[in-house]
DRENZAVEX-988140 format. One line per 2 residues: number of its first residue (from 1); their letters; for each residue x, y, z of C-alpha. Coordinates in nm, 3 decimals, decimal comma. Example, Ala and Ser with C-alpha at 12.3 -4.5 7.8 and 13.67 -1.06 7.14 Angstrom:
BEGIN
1> AS> 1,230:-0,450:0,780 ~ 1,367:-0,106:0,714
! end
This chain:
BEGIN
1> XX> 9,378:3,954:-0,518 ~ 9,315:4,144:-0,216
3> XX> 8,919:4,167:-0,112 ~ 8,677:4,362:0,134
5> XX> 8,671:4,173:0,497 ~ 8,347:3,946:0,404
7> XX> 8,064:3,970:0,724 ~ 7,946:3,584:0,799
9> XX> 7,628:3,515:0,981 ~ 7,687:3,324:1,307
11> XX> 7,601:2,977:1,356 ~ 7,265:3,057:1,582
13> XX> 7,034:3,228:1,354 ~ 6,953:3,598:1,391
15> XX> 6,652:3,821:1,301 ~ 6,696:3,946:0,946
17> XX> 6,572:4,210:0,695 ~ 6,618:4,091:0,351
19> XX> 6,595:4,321:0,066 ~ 6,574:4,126:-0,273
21> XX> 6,730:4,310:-0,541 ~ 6,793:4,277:-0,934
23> XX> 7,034:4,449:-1,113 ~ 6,871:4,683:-1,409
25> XX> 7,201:4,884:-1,470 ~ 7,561:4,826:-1,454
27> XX> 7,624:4,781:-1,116 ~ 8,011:4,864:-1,024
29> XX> 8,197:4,751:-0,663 ~ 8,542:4,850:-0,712
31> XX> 8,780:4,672:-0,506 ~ 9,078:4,952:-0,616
33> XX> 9,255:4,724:-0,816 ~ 9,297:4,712:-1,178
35> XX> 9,419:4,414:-1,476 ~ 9,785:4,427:-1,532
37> XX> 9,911:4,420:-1,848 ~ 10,091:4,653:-2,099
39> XX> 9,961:4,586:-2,416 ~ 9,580:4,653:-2,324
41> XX> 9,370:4,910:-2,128 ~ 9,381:4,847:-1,731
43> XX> 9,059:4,750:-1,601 ~ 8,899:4,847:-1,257
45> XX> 8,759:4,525:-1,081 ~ 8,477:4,433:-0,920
47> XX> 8,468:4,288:-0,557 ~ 8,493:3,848:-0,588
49> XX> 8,501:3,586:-0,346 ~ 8,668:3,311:-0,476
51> XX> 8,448:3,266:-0,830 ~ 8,148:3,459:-0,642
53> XX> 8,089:3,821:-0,798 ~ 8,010:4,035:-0,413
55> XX> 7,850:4,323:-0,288 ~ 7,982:4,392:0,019
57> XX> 7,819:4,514:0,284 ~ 8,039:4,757:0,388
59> XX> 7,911:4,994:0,129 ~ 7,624:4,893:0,111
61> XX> 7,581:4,986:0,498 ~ 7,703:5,346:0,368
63> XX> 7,406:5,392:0,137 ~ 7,146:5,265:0,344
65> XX> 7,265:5,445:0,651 ~ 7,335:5,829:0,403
67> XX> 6,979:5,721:0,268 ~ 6,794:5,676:0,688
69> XX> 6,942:6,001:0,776 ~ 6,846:6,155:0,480
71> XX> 6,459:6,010:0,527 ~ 6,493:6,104:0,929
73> XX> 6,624:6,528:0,895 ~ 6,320:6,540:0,605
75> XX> 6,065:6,365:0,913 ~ 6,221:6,595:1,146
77> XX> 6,349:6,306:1,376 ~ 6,723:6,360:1,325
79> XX> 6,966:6,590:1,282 ~ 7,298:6,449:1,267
81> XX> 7,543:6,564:0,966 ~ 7,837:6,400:1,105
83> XX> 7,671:6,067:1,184 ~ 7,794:6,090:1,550
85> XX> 7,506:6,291:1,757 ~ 7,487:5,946:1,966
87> XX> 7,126:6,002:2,024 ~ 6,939:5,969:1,692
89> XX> 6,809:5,635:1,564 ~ 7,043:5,596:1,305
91> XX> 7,384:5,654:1,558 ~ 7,156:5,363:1,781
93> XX> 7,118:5,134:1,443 ~ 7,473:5,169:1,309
95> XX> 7,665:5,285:1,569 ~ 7,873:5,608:1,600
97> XX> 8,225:5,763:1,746 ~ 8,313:6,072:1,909
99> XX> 8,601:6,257:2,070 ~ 8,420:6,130:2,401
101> XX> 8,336:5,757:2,344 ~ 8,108:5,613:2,093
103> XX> 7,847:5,285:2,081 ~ 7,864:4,977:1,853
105> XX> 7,626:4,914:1,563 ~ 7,324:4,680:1,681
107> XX> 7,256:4,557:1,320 ~ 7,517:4,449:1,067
109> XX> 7,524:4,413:0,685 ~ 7,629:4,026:0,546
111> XX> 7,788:4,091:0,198 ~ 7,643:3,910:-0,094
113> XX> 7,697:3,712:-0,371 ~ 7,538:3,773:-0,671
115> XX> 7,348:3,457:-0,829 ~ 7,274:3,404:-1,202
117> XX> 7,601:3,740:-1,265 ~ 7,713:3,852:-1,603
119> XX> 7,964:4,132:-1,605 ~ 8,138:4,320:-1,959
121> XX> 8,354:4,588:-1,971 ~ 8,258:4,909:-2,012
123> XX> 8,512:5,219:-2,173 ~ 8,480:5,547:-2,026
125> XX> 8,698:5,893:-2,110 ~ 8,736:6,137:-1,815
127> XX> 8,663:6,489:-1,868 ~ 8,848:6,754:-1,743
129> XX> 8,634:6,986:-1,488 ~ 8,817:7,282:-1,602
131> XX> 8,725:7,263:-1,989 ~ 8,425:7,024:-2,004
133> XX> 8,636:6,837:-2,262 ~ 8,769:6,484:-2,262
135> XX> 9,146:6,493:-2,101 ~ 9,467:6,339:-2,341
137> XX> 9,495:5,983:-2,261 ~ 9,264:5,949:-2,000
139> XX> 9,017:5,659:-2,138 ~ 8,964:5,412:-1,877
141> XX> 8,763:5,091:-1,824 ~ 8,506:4,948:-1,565
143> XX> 8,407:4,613:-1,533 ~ 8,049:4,572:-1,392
145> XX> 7,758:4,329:-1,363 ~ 7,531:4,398:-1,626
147> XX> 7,308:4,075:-1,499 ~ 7,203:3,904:-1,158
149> XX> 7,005:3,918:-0,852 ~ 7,088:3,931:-0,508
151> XX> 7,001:4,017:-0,115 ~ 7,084:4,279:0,067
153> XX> 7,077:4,148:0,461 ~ 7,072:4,303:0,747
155> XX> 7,164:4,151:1,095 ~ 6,985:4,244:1,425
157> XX> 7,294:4,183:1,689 ~ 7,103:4,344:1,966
159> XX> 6,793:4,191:2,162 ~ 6,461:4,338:1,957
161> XX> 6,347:4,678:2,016 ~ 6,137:4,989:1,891
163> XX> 6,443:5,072:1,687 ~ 6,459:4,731:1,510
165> XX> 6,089:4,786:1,435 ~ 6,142:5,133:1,271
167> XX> 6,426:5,000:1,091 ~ 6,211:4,701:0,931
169> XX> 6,006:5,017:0,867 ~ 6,225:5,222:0,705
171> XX> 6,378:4,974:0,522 ~ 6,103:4,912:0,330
173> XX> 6,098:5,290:0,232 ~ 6,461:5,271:0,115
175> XX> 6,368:4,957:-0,050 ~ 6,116:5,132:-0,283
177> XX> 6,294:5,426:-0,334 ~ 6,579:5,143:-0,504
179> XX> 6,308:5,064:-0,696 ~ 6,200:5,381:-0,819
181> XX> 6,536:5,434:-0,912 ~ 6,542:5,724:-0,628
183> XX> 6,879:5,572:-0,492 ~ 7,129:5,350:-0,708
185> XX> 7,385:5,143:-0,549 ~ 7,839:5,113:-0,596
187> XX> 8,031:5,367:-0,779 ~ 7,974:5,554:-1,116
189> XX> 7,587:5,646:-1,075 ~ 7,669:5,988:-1,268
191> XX> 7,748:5,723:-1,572 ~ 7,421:5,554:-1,518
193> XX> 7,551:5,275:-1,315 ~ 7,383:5,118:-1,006
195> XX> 6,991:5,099:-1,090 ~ 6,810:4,749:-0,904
197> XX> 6,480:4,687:-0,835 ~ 6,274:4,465:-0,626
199> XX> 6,288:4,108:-0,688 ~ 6,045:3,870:-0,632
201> XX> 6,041:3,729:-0,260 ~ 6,084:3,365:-0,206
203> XX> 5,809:3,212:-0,047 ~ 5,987:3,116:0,270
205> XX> 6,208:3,336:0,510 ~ 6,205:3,648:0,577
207> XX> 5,975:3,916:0,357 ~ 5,982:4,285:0,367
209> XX> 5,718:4,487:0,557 ~ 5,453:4,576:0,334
211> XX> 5,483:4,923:0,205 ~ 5,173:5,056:0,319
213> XX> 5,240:4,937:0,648 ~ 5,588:5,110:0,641
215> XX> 5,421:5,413:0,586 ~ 5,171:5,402:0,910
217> XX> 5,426:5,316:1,126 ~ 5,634:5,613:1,038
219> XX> 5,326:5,808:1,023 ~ 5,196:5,681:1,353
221> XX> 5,626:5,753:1,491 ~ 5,627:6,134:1,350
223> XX> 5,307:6,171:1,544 ~ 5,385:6,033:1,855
225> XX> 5,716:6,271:1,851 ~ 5,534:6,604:1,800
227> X> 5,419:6,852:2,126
! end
């Protein structure tokens, strides 16, 4: 069974962010492949490595990156639709390319196993967009984790920086608004799927920036920025 290209951390130890998550809601990473058999409904798999449940960091790096754009155009720090300006933070953190060259990412995001996981199945009929009614024959099944925790890290690559700072900042913002239920995670959020929430920390390694400290160093960033 064919599986994302899993991120490993290198043997010399980087700076991290860790965001400690727990899954509320049925929490779907597809990896495009379904059950075969003909005498009951296909099912559309979750991401595994080996017997390890994983959310890969590939998409996760999607969300968190849509989500720091979306936080930097409502500051008024960034405008960049196309993710490719090459001169906003987030084109710095994550890396861009253009018709005219492009930069690497200076963080990375490890995927993630999912400790303590419990999936089910879950049935589903499309509806058809045209009639708001279910279409013939078109029931189809999701399996998703319905249980577990696990930790979204991020890599610094680069030597540290303002940017890395900001980004433990903002982090922490995206972080809550997981927790709020602002942003879910994988596919399917219009059926409810992908709601976490903070779990608890562990008391050693690395620990999220406190929120209210988040919060005055973007505050004291959007000031420094204005005429």
């Amino acid at each position: 069974m064919a599986t994302d290209e899993v991120a490993i951390a290198d043997p010399e130890p980087r700076a991290t962010i860790v965001i400690p998550l727990r899954i509320v809601e049925p929490l779907h990473f597809g990896t495009g492949e379904t059950t075969q058999s003909t005498t009951r409904p296909r099912v559309n798999l979750v991401v595994r490595m080996g017997q390890d449940l994983v959310i890969p960091g590939r998409s996760v790096r999607g969300i968190l990156r849509s989500r720091l754009d979306y936080m930097l155009h409502t500051l008024g720090l960034a405008d960049c639709p196309e993710q490719r300006c090459g001169v906003c933070l987030s084109c710095e953190l994550f890396g861009f390319t253009s018709p005219t060259g492009g930069r690497r990412a200076s963080v990375r995001i490890l995927d993630s196993a999912v400790r303590d996981a419990r999936t089910e199945t879950l049935e589903h009929v499309a509806i058809d967009r045209f009639t708001g009614g279910a279409k013939d024959s078109a029931l189809f099944t999701d399996e998703v984790i319905i249980e577990g925790t696990f930790d979204v890290v991020i890599e610094r690559l680069d030597p540290p920086s303002d940017a890395w700072r900001l980004l433990e900042a903002l982090v922490r913002l995206v972080a809550q608004d997981l927790h709020e239920g602002f942003v879910r995670l994988g596919g399917g959020a219009s059926r409810g799927y992908g709601r976490v929430e903070l779990a608890p920390e562990p008391a050693a390694g690395p620990r999220l920036m406190p929120l209210d400290q988040a919060q005055h160093t973007m505050s004291t960033f959007v000031g420094s920025r204005r005429p």
